[in-house]
MIDOSE-1310 file (N, C-alpha, C; in nm, 2 decimals, decimal comma, always signed):
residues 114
xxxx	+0,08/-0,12/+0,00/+0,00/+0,00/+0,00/+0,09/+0,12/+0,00; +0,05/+0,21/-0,08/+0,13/+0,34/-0,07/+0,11/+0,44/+0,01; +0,19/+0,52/+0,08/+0,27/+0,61/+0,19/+0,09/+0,69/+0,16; +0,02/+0,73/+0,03/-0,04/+0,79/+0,02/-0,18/+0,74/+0,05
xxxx	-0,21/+0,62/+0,02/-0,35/+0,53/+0,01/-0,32/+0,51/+0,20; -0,21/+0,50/+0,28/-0,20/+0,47/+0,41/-0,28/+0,60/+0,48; -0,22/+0,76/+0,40/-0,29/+0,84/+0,45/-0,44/+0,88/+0,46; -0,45/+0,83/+0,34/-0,63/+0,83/+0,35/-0,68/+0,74/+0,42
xxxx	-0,65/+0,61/+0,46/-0,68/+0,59/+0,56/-0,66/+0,61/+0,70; -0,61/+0,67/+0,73/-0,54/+0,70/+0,88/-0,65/+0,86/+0,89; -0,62/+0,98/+0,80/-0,71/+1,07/+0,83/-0,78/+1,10/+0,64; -0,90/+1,04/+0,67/-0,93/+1,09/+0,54/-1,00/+1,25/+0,52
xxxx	-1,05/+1,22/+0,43/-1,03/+1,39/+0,39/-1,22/+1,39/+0,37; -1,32/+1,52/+0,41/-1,43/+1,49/+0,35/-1,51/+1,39/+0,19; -1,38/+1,47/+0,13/-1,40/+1,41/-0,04/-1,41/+1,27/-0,03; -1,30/+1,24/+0,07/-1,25/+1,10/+0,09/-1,40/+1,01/+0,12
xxxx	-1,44/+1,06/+0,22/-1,56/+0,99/+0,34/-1,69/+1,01/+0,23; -1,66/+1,12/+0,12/-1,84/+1,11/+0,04/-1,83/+1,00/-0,06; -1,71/+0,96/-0,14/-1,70/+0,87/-0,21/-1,70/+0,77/-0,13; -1,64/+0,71/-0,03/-1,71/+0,58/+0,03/-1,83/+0,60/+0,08
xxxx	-1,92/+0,69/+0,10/-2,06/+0,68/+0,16/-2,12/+0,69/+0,01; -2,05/+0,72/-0,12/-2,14/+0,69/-0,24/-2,14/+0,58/-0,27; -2,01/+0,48/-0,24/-2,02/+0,35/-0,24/-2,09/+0,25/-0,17; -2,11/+0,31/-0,04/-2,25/+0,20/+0,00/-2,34/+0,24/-0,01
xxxx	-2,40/+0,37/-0,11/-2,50/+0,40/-0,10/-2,55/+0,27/-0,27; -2,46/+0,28/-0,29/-2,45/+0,17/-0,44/-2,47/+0,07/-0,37; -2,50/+0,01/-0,25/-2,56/-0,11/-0,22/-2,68/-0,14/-0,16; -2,76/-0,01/-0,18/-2,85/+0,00/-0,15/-2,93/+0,02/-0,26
xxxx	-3,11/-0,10/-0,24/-3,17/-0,11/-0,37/-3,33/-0,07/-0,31; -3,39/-0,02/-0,39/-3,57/-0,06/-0,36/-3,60/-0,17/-0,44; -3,65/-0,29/-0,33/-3,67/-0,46/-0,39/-3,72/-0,45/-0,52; -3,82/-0,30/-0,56/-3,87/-0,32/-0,72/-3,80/-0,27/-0,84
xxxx	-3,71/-0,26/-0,80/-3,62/-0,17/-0,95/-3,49/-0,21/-0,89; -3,42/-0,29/-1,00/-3,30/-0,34/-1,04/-3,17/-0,24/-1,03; -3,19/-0,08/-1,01/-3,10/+0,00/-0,99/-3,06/+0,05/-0,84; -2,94/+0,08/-0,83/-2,93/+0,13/-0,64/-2,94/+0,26/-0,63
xxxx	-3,02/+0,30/-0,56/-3,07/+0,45/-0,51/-2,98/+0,56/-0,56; -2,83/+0,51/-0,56/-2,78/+0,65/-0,63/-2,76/+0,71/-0,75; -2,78/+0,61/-0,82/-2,77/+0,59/-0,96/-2,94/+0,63/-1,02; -3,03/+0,58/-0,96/-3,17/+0,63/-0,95/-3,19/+0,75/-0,90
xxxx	-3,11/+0,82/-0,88/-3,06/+0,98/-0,86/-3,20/+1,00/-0,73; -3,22/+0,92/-0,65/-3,31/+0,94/-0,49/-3,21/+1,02/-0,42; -3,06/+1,05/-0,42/-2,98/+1,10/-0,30/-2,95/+1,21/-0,43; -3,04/+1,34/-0,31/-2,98/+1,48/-0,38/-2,85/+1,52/-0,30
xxxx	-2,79/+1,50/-0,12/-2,69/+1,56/-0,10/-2,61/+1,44/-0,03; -2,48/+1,48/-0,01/-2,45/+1,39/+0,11/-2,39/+1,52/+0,17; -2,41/+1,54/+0,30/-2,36/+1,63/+0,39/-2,26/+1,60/+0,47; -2,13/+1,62/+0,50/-2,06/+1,57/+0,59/-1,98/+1,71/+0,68
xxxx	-2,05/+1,69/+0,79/-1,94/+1,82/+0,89/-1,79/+1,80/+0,93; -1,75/+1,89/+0,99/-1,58/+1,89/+1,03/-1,60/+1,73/+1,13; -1,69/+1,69/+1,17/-1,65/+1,60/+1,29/-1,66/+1,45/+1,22; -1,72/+1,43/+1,07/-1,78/+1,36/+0,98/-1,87/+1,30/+1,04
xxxx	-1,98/+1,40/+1,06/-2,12/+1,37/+1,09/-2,21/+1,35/+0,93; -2,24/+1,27/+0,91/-2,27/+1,30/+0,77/-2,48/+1,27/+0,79; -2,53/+1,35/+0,66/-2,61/+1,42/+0,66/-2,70/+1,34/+0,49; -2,74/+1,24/+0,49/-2,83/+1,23/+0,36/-2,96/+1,27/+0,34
xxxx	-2,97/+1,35/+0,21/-3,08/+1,40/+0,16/-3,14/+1,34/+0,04; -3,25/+1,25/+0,06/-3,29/+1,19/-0,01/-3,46/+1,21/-0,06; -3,47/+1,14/-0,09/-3,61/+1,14/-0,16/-3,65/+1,00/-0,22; -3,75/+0,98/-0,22/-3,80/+0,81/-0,29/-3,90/+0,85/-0,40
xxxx	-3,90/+0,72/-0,53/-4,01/+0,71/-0,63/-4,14/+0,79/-0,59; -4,20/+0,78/-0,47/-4,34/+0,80/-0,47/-4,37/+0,85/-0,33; -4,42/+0,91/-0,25/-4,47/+0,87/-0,14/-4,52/+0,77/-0,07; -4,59/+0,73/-0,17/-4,64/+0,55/-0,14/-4,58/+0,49/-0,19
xxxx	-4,45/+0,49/-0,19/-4,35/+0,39/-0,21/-4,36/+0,28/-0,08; -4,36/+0,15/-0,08/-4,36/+0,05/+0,05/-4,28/+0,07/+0,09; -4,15/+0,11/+0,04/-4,04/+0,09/+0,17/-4,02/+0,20/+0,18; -4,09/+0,29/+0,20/-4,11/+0,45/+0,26/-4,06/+0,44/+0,41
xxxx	-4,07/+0,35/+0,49/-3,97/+0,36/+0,66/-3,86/+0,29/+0,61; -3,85/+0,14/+0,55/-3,73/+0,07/+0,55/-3,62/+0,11/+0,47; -3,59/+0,17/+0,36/-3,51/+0,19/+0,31/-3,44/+0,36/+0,32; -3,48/+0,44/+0,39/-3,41/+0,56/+0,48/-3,33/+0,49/+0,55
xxxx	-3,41/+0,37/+0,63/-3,38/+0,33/+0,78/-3,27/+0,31/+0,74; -3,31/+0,16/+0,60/-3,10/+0,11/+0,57/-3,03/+0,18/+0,52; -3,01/+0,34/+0,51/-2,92/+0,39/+0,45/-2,86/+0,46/+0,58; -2,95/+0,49/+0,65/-2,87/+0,53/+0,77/-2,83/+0,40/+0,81
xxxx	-2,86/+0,24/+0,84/-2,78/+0,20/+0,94/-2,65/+0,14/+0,84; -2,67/+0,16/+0,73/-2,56/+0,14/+0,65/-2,44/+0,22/+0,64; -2,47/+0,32/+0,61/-2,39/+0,46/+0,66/-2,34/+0,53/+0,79; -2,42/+0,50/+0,85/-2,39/+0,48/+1,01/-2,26/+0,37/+1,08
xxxx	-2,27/+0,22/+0,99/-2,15/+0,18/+1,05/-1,97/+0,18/+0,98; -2,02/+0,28/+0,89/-1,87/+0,28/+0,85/-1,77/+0,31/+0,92; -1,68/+0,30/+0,92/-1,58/+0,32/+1,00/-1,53/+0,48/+1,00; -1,49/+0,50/+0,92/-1,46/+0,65/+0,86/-1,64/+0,79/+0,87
xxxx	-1,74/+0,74/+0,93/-1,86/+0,81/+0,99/-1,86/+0,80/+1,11; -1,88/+0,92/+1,17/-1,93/+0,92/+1,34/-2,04/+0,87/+1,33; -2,14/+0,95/+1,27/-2,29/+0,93/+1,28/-2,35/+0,97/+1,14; -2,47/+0,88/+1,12/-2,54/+0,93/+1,02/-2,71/+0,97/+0,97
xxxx	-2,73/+1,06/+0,94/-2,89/+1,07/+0,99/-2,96/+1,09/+0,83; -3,05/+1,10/+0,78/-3,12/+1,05/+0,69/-3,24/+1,15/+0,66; -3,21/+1,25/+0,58/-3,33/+1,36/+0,55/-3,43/+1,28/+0,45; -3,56/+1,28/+0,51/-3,66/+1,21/+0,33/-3,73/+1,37/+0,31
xxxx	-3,73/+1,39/+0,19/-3,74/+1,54/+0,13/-3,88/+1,50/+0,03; -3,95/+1,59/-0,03/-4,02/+1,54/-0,15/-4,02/+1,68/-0,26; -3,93/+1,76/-0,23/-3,92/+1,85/-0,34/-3,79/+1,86/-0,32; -3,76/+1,85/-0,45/-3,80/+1,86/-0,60/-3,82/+1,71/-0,56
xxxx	-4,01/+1,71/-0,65/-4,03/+1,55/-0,67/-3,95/+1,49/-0,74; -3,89/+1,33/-0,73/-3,84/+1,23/-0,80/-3,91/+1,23/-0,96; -3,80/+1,26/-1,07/-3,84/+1,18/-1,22/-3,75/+1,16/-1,25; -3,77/+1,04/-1,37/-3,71/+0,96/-1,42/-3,57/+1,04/-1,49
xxxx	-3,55/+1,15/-1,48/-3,43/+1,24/-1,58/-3,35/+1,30/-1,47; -3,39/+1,22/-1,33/-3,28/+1,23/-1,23/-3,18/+1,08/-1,25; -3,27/+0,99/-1,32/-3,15/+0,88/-1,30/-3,03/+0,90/-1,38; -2,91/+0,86/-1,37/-2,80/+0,83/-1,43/-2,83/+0,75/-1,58
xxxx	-2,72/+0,80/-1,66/-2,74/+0,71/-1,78/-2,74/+0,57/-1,76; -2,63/+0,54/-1,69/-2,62/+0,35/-1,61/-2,75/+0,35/-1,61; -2,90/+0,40/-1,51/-3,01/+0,35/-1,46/-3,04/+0,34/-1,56; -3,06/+0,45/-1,66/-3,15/+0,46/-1,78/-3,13/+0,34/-1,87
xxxx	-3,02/+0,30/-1,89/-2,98/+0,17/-1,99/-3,06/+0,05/-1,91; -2,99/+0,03/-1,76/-3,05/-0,10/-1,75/-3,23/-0,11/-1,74; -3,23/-0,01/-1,72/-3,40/-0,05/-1,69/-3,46/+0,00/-1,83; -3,43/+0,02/-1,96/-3,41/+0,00/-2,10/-3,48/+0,14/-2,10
xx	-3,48/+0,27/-2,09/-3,55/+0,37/-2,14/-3,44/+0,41/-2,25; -3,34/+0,42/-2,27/-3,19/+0,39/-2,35/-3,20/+0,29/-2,47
C-alpha cells in the first residue's frame, strides 16, 4: 500500500468519506427496480461536517412507495456503520419530486428507457 492510500486511511479527507458513503450507497436497492438508489438519482446531497457527521438528503419514487420507513432506515444503518462516519442521519425530502431524468445514464440503460 502506498505512503499515500496509508494516508487516506489513517485521516481521510471529506472528499475522501463522500466517495465511500457513495459507495455504500451503491448497495442499496428498492426490492422493485433493479437499480441502487444513487444511480436512480433518490440521494440529492451527502452532507458531511468537520467531525464527519454525515447528513443524507434523499427522496424516494413516490410517497407511497412501500419501503417508505425501510429503506431511509438502511441507508442510515448502513452509513452509520462505516468506519470513517461518526454518525449518520437521513433527511426524506419530496421536493424537488423524484423523475425519471434524475436517473443516471447507467439507470436509464438498465432498466431500457436507453
Amino acid at each position: 500500500m502506498s505512503d499515500e492510500n496509508k494516508k487516506n486511511l489513517e485521516s481521510p479527507t471529506k472528499k475522501d468519506v463522500e466517495m465511500q458513503i457513495i459507495d455504500v450507497l451503491k448497495t442499496v436497492y428498492d426490492p422493485e427496480i433493479p437499480v441502487d438508489i444513487y444511480e436512480m438519482g433518490l440521494v440529492y446531497e451527502i452532507n458531511i461536517d468537520d467531525d464527519f457527521n454525515a447528513e443524507i438528503v434523499m427522496t424516494l419514487t413516490s410517497p407511497s412507495c412501500p419501503v417508505a420507513e425501510s429503506l431511509p432506515e438502511e441507508v442510515k444503518q448502513k452509513v452509520g456503520t462505516m468506519w470513517s462516519v461518526k454518525s449518520a442521519e437521513v433527511k426524506l425530502v419530496w421536493e424537488p419530486p423524484w423523475t425519471k431524468e434524475m436517473m443516471s445514464e447507467e439507470a436509464l440503460l438498465e432498466l431500457g428507457f436507453m
